[in-house]
C-alpha positions in Angstrom: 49.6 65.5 39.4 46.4 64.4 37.7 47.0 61.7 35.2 44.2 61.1 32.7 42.1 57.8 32.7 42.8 55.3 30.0 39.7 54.4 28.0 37.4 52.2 28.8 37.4 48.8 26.8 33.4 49.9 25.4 35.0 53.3 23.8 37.9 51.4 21.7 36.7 50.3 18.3 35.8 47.0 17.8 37.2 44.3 15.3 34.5 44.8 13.1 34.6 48.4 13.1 38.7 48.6 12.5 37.9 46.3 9.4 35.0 48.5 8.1 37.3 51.4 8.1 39.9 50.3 7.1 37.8 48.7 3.7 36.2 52.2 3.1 40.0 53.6 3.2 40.8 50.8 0.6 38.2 51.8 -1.6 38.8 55.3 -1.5 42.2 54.7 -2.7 41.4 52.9 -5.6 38.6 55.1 -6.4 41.3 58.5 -6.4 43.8 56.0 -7.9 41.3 55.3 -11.2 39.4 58.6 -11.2 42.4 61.2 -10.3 46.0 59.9 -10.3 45.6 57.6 -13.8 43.9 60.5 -15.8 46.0 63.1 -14.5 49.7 61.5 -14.5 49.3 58.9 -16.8 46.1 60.2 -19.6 44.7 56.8 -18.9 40.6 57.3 -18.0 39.0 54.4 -17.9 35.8 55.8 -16.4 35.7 59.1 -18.3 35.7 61.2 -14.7 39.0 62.4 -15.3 38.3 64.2 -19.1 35.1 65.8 -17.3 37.3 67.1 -14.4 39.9 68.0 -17.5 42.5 65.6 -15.9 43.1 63.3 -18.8 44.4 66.7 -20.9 46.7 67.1 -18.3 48.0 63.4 -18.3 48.3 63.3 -22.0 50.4 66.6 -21.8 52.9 65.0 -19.2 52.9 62.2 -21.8 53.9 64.3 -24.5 56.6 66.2 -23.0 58.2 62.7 -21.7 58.3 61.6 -25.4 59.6 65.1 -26.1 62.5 65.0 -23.2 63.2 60.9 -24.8 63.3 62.1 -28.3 65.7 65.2 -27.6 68.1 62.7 -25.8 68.3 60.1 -28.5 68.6 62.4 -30.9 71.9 64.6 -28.8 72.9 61.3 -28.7 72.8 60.4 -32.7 73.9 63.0 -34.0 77.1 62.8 -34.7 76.8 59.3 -36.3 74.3 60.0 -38.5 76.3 63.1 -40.0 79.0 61.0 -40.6 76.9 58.3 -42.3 74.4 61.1 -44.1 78.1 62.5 -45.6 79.8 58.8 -46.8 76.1 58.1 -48.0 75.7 61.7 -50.2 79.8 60.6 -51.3 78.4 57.6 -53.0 74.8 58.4 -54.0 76.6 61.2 -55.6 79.5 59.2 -57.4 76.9 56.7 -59.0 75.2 59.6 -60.4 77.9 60.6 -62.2 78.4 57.4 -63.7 74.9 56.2 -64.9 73.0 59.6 -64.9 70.0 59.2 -68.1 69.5 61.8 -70.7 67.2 64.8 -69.9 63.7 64.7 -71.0 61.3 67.1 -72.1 59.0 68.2 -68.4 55.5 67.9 -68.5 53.0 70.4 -68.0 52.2 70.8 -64.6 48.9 70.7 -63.7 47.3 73.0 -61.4 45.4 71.5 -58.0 42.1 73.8 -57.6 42.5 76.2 -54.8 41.3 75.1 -51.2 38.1 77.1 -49.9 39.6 76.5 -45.9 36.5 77.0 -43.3 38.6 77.8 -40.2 41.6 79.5 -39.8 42.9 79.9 -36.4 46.1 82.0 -35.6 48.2 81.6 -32.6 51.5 82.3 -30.8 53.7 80.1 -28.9 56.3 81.7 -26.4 59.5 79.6 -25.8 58.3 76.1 -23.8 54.2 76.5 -24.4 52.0 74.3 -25.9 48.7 74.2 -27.1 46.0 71.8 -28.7 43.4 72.4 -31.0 40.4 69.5 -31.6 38.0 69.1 -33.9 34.6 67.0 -33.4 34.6 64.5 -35.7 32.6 61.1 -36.6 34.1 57.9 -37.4 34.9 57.8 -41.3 35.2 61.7 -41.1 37.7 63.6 -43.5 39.2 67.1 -42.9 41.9 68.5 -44.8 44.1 70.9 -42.8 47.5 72.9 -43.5 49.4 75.2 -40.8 52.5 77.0 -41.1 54.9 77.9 -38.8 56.0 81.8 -38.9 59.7 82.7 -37.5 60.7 79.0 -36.3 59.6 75.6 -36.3 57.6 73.1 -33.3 57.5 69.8 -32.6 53.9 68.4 -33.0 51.6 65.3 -32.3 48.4 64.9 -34.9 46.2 62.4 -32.3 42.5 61.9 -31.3 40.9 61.0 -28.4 37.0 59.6 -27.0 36.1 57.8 -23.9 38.0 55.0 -23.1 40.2 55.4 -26.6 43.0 57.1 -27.9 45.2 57.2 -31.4 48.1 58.9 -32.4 48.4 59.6 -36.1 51.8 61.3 -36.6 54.5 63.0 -34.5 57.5 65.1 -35.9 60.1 67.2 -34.1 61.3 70.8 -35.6 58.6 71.1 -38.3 58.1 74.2 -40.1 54.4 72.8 -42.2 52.1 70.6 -42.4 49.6 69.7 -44.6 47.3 66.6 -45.9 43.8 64.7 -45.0 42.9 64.2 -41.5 40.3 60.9 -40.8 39.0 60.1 -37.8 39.3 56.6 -36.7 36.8 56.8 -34.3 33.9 59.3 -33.0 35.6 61.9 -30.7 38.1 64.6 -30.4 41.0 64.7 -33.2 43.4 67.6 -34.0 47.1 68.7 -33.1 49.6 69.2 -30.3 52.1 71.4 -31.0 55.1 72.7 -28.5 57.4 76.0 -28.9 61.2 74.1 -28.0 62.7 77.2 -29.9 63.9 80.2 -28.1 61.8 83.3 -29.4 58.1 83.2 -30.0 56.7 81.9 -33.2 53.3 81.9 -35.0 51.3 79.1 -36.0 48.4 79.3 -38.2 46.1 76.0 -39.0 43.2 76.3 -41.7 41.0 73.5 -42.2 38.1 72.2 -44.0 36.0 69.3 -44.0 33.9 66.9 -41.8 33.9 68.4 -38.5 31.2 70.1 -36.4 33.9 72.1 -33.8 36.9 73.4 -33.4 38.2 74.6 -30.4 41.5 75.4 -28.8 42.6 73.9 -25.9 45.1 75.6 -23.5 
């Protein structure tokens, strides 16, 4: 039987050249650690690779849905405690009503808000479980005002912005029908609205918006 010869001692690797690899490997590691697994697990991108390789979108969706999955818990878990409170509460708030309630006045003429002239308006339907995002471009200082509407349900949302190296979230709310108000940037970069179907049959969403922005684009 023909047994193969064992390497001669110039063929193996050297000290030096063991350390040398294993350094590169090192490096690599960290280098797919910052540039791949942070932006895409985590939305942190400290380098700004992952937002051109559209990792960090996916990283700040994982995010999202975990606060989603964390909210939905505590709030199963709440529930029937707070009813209980919310009807001993309404008991009293309503008793000492009865008792010192003042004497009606005259109303006041309302006054009527001028009508918004919106810029965009950008329709779009959400099957059960999807998400979408749409951003505006947007300098620091800048001031949009925005309203959407929910048709045939309600979504939970997340009103954020985003730039190299930062990141802001404005507002979050779970099982909103509406929103509306003035959006300002807090810094130059991406800002505009997450929003996520947890319903169970499709629903429409409609945004309109006006003011200091140069885009708008939706993000799937």
């Amino acid at each position: 039987m023909y047994n193969s010869d064992s390497p001669i001692r110039a063929e193996l690797p050297s000290s030096k050249q063991l350390f040398r690899s294993t350094v590169l490997a090192l490096i690599s590691a960290v280098v797919l650690l910052v540039a791949v697994v942070l932006p895409a697990d985590y939305g942190i991108d400290p380098t700004g690779i992952g937002r051109i390789l559209r990792l960090t979108e996916m990283g700040e969706i994982k995010k999202q849905l975990a606060a989603e999955a964390a909210a939905d818990a505590a709030a199963a878990a709440g529930a029937p405690a707070q009813a209980t409170g919310a009807a001993v509460g309404m008991a009293s708030a309503n008793a000492a009503q009865a008792q010192a309630r003042p004497p009606a006045v005259a109303a006041s003429p309302v006054s009527t808000a001028p009508k918004v002239v919106w810029k965009d308006e950008m329709p779009f339907t959400l099957t059960p479980g999807e998400g979408t995002e749409i951003k505006l471009k947007m300098v620091e200082g800048g001031k949009t005002q925005y309203q959407w509407v929910v048709e045939n349900g309600e979504v939970n949302f997340d009103t954020h912005g985003d730039a190299p190296g930062k990141s802001i979230s404005y507002e979050k709310g779970r099982g909103v029908a509406t929103d509306e108000g003035v959006l300002e940037a807090a810094f130059t970069g991406n800002h505009g609205w997450f929003w996520r179907n947890r319903g169970k049959a499709d629903v429409k969403v409609i945004l309109r918006t006006s003011g200091d922005y140069t885009d708008i684009k939706r993000v799937q």
